[in-house]
SENU-814304 format. One record per atom (N, C-alpha, C): residue number from 0; residue in three letters; z, y, x. Coordinates in steps of 0.1 Angstrom, whole numbers, plus 5000, padded with zeros to 4 digits. Each point is the difference from the previous one (the first is absolute). Layout:
N
(atom NUM,"ALA",(Z,Y,X)),
...
END
This chain:
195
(atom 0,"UNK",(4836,4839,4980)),
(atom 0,"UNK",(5005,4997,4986)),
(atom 0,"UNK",(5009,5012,4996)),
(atom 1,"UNK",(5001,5002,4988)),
(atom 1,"UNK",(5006,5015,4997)),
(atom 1,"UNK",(5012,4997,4998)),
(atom 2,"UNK",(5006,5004,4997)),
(atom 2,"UNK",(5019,5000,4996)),
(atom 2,"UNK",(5005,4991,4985)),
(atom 3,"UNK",(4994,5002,4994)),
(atom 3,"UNK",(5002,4996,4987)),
(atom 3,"UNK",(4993,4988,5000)),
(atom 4,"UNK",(4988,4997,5007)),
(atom 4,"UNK",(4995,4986,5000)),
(atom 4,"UNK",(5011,4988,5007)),
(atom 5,"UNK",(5004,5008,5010)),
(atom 5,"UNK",(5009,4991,5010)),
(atom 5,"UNK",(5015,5001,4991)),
(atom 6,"UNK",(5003,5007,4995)),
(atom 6,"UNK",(5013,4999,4990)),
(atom 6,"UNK",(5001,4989,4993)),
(atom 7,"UNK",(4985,4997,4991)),
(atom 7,"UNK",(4999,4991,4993)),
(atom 7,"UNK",(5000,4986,5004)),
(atom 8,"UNK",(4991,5001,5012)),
(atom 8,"UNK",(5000,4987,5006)),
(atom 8,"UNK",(5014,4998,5004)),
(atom 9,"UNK",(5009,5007,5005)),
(atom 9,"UNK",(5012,4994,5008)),
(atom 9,"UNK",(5008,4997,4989)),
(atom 10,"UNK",(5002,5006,4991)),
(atom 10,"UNK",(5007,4999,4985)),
(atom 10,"UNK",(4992,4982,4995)),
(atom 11,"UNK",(4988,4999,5000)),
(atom 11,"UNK",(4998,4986,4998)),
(atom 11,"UNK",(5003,4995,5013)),
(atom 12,"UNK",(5004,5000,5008)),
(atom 12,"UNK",(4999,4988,5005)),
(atom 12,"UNK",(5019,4996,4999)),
(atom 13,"UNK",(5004,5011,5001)),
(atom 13,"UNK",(5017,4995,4997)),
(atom 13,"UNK",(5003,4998,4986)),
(atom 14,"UNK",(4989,5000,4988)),
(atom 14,"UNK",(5000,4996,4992)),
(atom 14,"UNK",(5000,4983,4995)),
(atom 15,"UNK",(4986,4998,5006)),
(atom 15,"UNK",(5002,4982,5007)),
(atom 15,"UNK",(5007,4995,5009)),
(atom 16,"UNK",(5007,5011,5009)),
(atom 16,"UNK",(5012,4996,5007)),
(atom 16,"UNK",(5014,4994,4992)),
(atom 17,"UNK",(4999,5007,4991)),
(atom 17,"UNK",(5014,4996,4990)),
(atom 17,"UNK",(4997,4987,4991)),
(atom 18,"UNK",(4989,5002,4998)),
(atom 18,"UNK",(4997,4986,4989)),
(atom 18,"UNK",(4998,4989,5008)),
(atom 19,"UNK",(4994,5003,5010)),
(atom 19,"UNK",(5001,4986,5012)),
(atom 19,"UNK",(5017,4998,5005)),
(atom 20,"UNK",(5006,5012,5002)),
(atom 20,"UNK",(5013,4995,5003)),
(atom 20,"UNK",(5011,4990,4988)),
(atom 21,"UNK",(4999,4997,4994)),
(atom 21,"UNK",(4997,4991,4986)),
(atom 21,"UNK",(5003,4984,5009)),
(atom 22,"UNK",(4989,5000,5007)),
(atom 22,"UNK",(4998,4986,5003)),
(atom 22,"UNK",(5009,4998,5010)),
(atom 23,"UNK",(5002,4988,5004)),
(atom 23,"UNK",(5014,5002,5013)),
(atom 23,"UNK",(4998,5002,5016)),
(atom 24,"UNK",(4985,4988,5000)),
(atom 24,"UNK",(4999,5001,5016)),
(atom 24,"UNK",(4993,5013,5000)),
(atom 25,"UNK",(4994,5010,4993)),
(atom 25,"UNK",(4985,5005,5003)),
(atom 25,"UNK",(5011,5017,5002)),
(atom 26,"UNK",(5014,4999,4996)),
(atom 26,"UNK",(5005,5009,4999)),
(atom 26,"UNK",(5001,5012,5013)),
(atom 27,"UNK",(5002,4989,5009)),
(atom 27,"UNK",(5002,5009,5014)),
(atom 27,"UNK",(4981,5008,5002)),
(atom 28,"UNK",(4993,4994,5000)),
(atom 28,"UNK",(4989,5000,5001)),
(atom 28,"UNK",(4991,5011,4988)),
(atom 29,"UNK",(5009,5002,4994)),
(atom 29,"UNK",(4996,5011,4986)),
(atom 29,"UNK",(5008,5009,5005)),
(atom 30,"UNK",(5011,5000,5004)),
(atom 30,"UNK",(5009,5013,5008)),
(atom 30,"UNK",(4994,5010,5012)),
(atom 31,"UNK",(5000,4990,5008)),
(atom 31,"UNK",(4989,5008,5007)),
(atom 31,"UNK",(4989,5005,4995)),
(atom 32,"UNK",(4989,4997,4989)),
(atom 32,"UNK",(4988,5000,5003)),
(atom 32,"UNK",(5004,5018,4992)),
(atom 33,"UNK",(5013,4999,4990)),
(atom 33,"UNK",(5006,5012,4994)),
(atom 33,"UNK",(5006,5010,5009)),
(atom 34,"UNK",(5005,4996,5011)),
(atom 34,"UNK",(5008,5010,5010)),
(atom 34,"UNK",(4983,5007,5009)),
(atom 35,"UNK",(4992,4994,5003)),
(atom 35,"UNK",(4984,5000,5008)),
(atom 35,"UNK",(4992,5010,4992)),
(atom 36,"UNK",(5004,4999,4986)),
(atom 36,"UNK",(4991,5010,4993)),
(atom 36,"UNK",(5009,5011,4998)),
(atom 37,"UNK",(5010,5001,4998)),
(atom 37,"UNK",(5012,5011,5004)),
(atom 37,"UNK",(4996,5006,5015)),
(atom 38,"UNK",(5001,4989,5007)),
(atom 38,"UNK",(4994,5014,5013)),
(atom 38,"UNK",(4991,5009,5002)),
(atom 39,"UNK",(4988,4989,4995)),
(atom 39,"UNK",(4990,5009,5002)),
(atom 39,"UNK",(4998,5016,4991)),
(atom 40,"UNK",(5006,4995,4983)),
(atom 40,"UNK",(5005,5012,4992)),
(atom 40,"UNK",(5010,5013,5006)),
(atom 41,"UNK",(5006,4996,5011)),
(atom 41,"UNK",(5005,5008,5010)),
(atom 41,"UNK",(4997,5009,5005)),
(atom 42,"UNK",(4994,4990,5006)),
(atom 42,"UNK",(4989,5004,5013)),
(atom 42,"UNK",(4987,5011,4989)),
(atom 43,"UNK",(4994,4995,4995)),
(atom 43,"UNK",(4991,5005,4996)),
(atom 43,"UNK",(5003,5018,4998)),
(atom 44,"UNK",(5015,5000,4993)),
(atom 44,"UNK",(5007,5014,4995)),
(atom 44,"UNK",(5003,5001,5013)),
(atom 45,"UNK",(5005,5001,5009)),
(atom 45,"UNK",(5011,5003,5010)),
(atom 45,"UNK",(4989,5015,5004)),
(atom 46,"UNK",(4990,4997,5006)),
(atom 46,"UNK",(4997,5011,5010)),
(atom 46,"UNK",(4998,5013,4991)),
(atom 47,"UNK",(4994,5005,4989)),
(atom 47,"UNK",(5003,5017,4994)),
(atom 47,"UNK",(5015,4998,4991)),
(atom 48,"UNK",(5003,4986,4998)),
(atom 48,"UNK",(5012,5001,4990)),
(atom 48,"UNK",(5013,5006,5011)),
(atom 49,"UNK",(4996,4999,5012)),
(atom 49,"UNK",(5013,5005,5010)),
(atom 49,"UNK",(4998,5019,5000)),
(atom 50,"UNK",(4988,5001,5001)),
(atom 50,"UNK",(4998,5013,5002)),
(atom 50,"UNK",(5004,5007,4986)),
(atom 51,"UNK",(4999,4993,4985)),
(atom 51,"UNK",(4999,5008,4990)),
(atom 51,"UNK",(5013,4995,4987)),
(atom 52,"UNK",(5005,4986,5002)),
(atom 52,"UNK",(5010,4998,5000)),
(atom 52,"UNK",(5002,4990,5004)),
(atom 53,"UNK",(5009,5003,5011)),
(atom 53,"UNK",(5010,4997,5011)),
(atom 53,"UNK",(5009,4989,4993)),
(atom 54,"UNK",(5009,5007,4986)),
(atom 54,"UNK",(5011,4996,4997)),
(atom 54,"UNK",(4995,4982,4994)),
(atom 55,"UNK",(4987,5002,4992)),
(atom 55,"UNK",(4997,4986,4995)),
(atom 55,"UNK",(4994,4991,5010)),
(atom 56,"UNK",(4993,5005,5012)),
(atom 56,"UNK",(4994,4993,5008)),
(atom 56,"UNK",(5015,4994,5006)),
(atom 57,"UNK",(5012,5006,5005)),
(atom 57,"UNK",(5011,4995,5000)),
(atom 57,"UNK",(5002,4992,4994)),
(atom 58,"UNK",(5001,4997,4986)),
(atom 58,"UNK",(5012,4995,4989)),
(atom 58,"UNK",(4983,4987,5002)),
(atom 59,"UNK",(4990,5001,4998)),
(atom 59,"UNK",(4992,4987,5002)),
(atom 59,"UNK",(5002,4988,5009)),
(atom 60,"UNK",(4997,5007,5014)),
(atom 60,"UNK",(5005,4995,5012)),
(atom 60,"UNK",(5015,4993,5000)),
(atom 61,"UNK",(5012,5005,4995)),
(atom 61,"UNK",(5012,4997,4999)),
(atom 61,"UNK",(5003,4984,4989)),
(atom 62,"UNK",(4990,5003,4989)),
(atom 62,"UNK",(5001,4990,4992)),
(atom 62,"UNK",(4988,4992,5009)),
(atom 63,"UNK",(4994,5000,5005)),
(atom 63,"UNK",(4988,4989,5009)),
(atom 63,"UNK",(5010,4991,5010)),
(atom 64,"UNK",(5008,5008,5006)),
(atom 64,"UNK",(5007,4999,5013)),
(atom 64,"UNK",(5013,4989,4989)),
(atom 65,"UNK",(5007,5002,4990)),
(atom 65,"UNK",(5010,4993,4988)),
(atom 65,"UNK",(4989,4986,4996)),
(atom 66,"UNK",(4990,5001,4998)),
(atom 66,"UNK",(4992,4986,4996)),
(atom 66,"UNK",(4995,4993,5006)),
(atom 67,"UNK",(5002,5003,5020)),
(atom 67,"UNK",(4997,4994,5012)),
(atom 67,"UNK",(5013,4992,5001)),
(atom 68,"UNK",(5012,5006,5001)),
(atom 68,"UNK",(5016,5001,5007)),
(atom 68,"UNK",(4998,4987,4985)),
(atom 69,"UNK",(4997,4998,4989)),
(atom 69,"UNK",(5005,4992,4989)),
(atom 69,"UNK",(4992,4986,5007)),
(atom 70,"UNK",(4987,5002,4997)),
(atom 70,"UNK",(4988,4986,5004)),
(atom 70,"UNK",(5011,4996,5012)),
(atom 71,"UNK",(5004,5007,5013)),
(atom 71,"UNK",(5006,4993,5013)),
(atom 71,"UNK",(5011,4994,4997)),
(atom 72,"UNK",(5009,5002,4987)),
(atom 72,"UNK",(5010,4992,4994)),
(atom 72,"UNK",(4995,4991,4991)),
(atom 73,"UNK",(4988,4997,4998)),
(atom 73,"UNK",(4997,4990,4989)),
(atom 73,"UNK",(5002,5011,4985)),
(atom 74,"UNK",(5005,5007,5001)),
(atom 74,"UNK",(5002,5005,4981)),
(atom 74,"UNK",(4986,5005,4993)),
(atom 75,"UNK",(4989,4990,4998)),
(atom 75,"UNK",(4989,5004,4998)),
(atom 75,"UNK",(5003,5007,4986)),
(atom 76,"UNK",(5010,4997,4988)),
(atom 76,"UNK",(4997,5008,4995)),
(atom 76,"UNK",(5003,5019,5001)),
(atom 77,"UNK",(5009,5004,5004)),
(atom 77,"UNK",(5007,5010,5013)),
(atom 77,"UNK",(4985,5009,5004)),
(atom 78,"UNK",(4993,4989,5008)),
(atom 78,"UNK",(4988,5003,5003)),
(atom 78,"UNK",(4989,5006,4995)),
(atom 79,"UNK",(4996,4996,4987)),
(atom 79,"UNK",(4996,5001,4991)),
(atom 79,"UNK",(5001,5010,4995)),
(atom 80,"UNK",(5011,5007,4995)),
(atom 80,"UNK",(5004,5011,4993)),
(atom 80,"UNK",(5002,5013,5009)),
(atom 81,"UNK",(5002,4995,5016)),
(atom 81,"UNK",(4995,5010,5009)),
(atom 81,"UNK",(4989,5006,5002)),
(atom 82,"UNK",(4993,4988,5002)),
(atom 82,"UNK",(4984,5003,5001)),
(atom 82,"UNK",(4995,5007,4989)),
(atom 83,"UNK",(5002,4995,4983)),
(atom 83,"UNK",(4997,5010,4990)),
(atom 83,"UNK",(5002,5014,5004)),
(atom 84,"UNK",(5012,5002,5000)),
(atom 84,"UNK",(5003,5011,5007)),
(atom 84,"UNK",(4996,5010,5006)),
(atom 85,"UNK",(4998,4990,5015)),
(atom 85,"UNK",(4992,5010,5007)),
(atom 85,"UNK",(4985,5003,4998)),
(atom 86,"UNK",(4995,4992,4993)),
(atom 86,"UNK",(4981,5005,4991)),
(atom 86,"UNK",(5003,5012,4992)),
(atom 87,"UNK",(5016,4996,4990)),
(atom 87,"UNK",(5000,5014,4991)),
(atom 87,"UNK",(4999,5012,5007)),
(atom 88,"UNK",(5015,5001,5014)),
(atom 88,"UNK",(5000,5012,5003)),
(atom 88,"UNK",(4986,5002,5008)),
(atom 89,"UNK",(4993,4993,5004)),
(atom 89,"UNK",(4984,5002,5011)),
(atom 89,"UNK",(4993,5009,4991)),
(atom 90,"UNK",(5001,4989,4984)),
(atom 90,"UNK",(4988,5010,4988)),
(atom 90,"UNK",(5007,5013,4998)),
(atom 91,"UNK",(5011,5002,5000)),
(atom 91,"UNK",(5008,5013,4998)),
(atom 91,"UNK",(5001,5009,5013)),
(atom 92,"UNK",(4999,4997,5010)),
(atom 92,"UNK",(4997,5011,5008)),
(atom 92,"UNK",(4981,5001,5005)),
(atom 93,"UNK",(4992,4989,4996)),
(atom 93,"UNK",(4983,5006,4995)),
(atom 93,"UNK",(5001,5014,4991)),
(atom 94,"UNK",(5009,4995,4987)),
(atom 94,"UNK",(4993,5014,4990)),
(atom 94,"UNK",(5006,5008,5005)),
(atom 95,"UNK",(5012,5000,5002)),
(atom 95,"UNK",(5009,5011,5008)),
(atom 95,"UNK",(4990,5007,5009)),
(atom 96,"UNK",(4997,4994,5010)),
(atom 96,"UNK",(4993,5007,5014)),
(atom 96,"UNK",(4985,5007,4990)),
(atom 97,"UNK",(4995,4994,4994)),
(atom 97,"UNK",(4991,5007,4992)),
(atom 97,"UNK",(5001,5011,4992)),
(atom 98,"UNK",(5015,5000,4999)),
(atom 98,"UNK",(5000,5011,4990)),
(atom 98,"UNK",(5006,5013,5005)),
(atom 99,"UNK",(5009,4994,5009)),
(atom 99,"UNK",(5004,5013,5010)),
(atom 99,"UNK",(4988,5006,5007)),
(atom 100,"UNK",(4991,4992,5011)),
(atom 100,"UNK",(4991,5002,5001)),
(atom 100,"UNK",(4990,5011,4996)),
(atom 101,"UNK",(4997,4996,4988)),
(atom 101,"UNK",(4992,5017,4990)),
(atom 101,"UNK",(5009,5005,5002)),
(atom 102,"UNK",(5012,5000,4996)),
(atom 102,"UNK",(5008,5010,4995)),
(atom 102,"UNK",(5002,5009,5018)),
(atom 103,"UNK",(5001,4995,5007)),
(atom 103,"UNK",(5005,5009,5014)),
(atom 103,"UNK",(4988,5006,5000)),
(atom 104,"UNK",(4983,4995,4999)),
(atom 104,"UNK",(4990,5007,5007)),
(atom 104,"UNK",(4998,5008,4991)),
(atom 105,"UNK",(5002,5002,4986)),
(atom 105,"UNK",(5005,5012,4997)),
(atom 105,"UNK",(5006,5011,5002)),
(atom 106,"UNK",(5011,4995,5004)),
(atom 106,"UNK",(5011,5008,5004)),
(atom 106,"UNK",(4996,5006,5010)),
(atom 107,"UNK",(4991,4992,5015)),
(atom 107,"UNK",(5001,5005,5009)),
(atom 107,"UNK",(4982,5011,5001)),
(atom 108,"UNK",(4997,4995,4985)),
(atom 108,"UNK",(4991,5010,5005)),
(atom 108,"UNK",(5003,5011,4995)),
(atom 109,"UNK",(5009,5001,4989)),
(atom 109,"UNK",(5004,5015,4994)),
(atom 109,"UNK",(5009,5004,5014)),
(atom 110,"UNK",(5010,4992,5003)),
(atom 110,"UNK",(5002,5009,5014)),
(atom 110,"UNK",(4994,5006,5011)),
(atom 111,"UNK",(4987,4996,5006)),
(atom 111,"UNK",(4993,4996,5008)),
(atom 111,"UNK",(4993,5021,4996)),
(atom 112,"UNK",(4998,5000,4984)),
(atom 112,"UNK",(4992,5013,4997)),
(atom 112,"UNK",(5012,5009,5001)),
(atom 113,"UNK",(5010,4999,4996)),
(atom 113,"UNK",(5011,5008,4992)),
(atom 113,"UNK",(5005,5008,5014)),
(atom 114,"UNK",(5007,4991,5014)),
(atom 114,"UNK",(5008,5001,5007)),
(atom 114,"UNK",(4993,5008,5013)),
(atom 115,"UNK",(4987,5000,5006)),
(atom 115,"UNK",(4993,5002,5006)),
(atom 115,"UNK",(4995,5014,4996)),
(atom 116,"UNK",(4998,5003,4985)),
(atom 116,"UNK",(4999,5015,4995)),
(atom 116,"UNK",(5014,5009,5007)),
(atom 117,"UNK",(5008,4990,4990)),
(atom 117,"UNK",(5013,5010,5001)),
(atom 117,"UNK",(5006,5000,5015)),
(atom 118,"UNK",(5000,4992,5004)),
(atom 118,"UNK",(5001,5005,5016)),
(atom 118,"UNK",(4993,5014,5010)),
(atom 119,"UNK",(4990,4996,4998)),
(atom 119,"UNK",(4988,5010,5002)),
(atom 119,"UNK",(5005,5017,4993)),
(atom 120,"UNK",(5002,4996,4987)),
(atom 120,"UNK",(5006,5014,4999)),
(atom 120,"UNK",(5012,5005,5003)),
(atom 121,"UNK",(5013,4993,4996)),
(atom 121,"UNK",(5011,5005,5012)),
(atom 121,"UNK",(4996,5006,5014)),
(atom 122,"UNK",(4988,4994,5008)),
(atom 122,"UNK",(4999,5002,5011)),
(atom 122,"UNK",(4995,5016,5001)),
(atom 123,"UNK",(4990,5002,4988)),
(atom 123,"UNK",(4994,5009,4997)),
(atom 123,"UNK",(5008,5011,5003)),
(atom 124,"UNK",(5015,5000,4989)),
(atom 124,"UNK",(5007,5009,4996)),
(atom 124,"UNK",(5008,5003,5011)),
(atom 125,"UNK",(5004,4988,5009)),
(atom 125,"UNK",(5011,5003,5013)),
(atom 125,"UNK",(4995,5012,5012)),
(atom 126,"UNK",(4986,4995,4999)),
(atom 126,"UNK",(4986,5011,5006)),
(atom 126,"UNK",(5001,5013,4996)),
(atom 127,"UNK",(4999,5001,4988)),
(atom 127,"UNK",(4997,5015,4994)),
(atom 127,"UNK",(5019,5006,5000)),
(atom 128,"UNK",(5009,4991,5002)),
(atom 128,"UNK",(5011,5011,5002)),
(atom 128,"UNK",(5002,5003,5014)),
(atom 129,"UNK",(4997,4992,5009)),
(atom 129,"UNK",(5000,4996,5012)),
(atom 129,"UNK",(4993,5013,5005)),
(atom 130,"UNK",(4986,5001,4997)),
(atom 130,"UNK",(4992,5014,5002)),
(atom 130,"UNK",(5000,5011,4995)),
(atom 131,"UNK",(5005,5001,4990)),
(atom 131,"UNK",(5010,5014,4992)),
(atom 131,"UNK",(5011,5006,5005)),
(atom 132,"UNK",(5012,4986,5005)),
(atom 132,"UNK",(5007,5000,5006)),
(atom 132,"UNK",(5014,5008,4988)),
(atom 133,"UNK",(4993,4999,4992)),
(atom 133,"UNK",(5007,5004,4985)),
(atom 133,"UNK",(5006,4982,4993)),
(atom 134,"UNK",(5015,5001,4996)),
(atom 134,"UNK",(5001,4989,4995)),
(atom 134,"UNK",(5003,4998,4987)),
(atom 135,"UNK",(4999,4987,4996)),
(atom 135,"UNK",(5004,5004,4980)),
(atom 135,"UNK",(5010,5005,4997)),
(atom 136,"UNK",(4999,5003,4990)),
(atom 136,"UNK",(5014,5007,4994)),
(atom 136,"UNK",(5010,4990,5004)),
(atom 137,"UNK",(5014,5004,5003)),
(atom 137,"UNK",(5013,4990,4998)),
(atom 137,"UNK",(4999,4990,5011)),
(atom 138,"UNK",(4986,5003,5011)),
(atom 138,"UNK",(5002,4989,5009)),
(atom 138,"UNK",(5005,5002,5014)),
(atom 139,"UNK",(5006,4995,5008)),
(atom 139,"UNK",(5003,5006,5009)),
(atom 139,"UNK",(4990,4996,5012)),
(atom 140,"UNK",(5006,5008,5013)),
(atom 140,"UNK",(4986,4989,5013)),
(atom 140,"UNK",(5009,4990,4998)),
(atom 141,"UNK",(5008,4993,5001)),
(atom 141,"UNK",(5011,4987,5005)),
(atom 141,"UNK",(4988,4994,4987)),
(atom 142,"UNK",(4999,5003,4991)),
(atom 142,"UNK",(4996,4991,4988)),
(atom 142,"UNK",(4986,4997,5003)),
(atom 143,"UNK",(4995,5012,5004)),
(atom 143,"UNK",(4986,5000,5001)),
(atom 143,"UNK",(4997,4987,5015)),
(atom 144,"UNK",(5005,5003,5009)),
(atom 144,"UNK",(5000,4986,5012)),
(atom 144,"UNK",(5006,4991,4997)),
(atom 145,"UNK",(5004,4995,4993)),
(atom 145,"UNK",(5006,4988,4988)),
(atom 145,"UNK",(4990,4994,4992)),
(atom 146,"UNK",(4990,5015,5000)),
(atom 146,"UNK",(4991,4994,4990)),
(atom 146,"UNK",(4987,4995,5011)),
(atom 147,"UNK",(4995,5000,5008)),
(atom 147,"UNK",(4993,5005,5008)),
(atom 147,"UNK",(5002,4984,5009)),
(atom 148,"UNK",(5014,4995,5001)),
(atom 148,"UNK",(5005,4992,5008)),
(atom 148,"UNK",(4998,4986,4985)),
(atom 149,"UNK",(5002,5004,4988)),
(atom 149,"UNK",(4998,4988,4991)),
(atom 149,"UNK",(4988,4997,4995)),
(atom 150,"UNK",(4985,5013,5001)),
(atom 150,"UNK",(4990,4998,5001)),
(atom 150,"UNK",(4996,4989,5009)),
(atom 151,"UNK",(5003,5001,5013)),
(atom 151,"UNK",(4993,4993,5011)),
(atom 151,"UNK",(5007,4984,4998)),
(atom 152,"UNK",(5015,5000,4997)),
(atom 152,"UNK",(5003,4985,4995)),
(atom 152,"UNK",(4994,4990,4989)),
(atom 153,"UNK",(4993,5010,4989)),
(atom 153,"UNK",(4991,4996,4986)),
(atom 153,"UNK",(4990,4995,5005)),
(atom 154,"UNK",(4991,5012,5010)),
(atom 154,"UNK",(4987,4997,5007)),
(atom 154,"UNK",(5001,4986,5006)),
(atom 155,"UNK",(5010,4999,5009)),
(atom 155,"UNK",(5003,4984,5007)),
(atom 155,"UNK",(5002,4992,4991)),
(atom 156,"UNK",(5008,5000,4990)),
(atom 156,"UNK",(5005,4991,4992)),
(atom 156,"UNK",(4985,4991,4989)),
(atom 157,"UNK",(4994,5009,4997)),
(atom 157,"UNK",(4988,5000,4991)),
(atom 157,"UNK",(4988,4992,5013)),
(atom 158,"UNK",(4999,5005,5013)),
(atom 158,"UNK",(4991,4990,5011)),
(atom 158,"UNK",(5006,4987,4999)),
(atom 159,"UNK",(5012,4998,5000)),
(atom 159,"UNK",(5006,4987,5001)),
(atom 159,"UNK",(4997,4994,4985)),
(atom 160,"UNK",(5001,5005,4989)),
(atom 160,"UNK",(4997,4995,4989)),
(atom 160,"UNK",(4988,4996,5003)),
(atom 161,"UNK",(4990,5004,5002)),
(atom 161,"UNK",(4982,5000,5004)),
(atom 161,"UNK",(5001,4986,5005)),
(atom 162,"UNK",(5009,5004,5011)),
(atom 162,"UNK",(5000,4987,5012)),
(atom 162,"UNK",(5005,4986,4994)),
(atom 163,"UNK",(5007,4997,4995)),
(atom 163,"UNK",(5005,4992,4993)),
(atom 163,"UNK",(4991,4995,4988)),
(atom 164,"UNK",(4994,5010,4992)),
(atom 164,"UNK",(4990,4991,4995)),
(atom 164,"UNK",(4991,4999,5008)),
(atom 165,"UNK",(4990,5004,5005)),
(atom 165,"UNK",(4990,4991,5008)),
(atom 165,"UNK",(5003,4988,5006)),
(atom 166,"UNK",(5013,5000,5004)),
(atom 166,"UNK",(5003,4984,5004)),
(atom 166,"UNK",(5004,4989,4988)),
(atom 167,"UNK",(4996,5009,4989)),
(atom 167,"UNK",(4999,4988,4990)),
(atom 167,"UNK",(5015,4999,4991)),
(atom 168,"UNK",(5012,5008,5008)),
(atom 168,"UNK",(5013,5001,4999)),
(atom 168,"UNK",(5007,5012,4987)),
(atom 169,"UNK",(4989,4994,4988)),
(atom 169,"UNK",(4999,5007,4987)),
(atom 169,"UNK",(5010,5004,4999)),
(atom 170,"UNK",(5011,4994,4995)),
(atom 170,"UNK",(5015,4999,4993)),
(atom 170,"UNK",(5009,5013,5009)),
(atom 171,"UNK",(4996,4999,5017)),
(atom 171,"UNK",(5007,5009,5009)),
(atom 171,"UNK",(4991,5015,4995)),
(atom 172,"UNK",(4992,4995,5001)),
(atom 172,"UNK",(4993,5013,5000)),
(atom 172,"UNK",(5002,5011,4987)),
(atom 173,"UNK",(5003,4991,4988)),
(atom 173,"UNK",(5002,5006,4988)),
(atom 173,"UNK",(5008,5004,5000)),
(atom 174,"UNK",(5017,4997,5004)),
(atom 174,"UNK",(5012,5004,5002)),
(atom 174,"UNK",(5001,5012,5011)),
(atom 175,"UNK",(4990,4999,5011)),
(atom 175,"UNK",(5001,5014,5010)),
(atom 175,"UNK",(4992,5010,4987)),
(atom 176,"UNK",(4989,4999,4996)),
(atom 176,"UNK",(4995,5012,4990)),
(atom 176,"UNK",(5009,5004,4992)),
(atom 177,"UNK",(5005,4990,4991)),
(atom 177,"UNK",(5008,5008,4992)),
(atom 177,"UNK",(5013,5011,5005)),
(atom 178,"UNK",(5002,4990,5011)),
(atom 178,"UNK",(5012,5014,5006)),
(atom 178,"UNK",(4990,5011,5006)),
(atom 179,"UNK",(4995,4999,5005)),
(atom 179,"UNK",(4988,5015,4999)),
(atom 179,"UNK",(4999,5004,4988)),
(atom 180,"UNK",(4994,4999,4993)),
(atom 180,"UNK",(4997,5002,4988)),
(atom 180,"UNK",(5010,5009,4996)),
(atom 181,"UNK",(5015,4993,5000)),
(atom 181,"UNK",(5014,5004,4993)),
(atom 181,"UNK",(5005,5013,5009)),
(atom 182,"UNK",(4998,4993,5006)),
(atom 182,"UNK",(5004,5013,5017)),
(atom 182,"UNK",(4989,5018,4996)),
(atom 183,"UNK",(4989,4996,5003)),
(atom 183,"UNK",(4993,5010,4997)),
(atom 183,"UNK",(5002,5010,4991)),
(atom 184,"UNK",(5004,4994,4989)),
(atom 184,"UNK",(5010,5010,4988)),
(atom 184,"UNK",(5008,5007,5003)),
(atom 185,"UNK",(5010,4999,5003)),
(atom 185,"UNK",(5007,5004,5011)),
(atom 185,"UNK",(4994,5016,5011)),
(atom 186,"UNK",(4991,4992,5002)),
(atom 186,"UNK",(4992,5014,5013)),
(atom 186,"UNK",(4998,5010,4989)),
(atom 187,"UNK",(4990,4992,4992)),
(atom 187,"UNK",(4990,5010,4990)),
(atom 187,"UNK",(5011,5013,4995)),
(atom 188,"UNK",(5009,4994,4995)),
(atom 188,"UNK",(5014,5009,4993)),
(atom 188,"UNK",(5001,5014,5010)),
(atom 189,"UNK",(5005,4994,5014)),
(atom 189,"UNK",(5001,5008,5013)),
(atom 189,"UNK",(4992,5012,5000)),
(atom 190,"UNK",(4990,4994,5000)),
(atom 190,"UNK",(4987,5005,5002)),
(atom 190,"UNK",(4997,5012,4986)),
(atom 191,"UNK",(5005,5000,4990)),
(atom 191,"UNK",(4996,5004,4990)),
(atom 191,"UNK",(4986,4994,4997)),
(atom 192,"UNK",(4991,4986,5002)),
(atom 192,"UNK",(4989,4996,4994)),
(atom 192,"UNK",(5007,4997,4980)),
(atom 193,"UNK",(4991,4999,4993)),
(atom 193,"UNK",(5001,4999,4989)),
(atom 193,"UNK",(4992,4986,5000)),
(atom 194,"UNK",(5004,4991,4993)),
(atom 194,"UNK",(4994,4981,4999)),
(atom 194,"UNK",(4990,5005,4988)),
END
């Protein structure tokens, strides 16, 4: 079932949860059947909503966990407004995770081309002073094995980025690139590369 079919349905069913809570005996019995479809709206977000946003898959769960702690006090209506709750934040961290989602594999494929060049060429350059044995203007050796020693932590830093996405661990992995990314600037200057 896709995301938006199940939104709908869980949104009806705590929709007849409220209009049945109306009646008196049927009330406890409409609480639940509204806290039940809240879970599953949870549940359904929880597994990429953790990976892509964390913070709503939180704030869902938190209001799920507030409209459990209510039903176990009797406050079905308490309950109620929990469980709304936690469907909204479930639907809000779906589009969320959808939208970061493009938006990272984006990101991670402009890094993926960008970062891997420019690395490659630093490497290039540390080579050709390395074998000239000539260094840039204004640079010193201290600077130049500075630079040589921050190459090799980019190079690590950028495998670990790799590594972190293949385990699926997008959000880490995007935050290690960009500090590559930011870092490598930095070399390029060193280096005298031109961006």
């Amino acid at each position: 079932m896709n995301d938006t079919k199940s939104n709908w349905m869980f949104c009806g069913i705590i929709a007849v949860a409220l209009l049945v809570a109306g009646c008196g005996g049927a009330q406890k019995d409409a609480t639940e059947a509204a806290v039940n479809a809240a879970q599953k709206a949870v549940s359904s977000a929880q597994d990429t909503a953790d990976k892509y946003a964390p913070e709503l898959s939180k704030a869902a769960q938190d209001a799920l966990q507030s409209a459990k702690d209510a039903l176990a006090k009797t406050d079905y209506q308490g309950a109620l407004e929990a469980a709304k709750e936690a469907v909204k934040k479930a639907s809000e961290a779906i589009s969320t995770t959808a939208s970061r989602k493009e938006q990272w594999s984006k990101d991670w494929k402009n890094l993926s081309a960008s970062v891997p060049r420019t690395l490659d060429e630093a490497k290039a350059r540390l080579d050709a002073y390395t074998k000239k044995g000539k260094l840039p203007p204004g640079v010193t050796s201290e600077q130049m094995a500075e630079a040589q020693a921050q190459y090799e932590k980019l190079k690590q830093a950028w495998a670990d980025a790799n590594a972190a996405y293949q385990k699926g661990n997008v959000a880490d992995a995007i935050k290690r690139a960009g500090w590559v990314q930011e870092s490598i600037q930095k070399l390029k200057e060193l280096l005298g590369i031109k961006s």
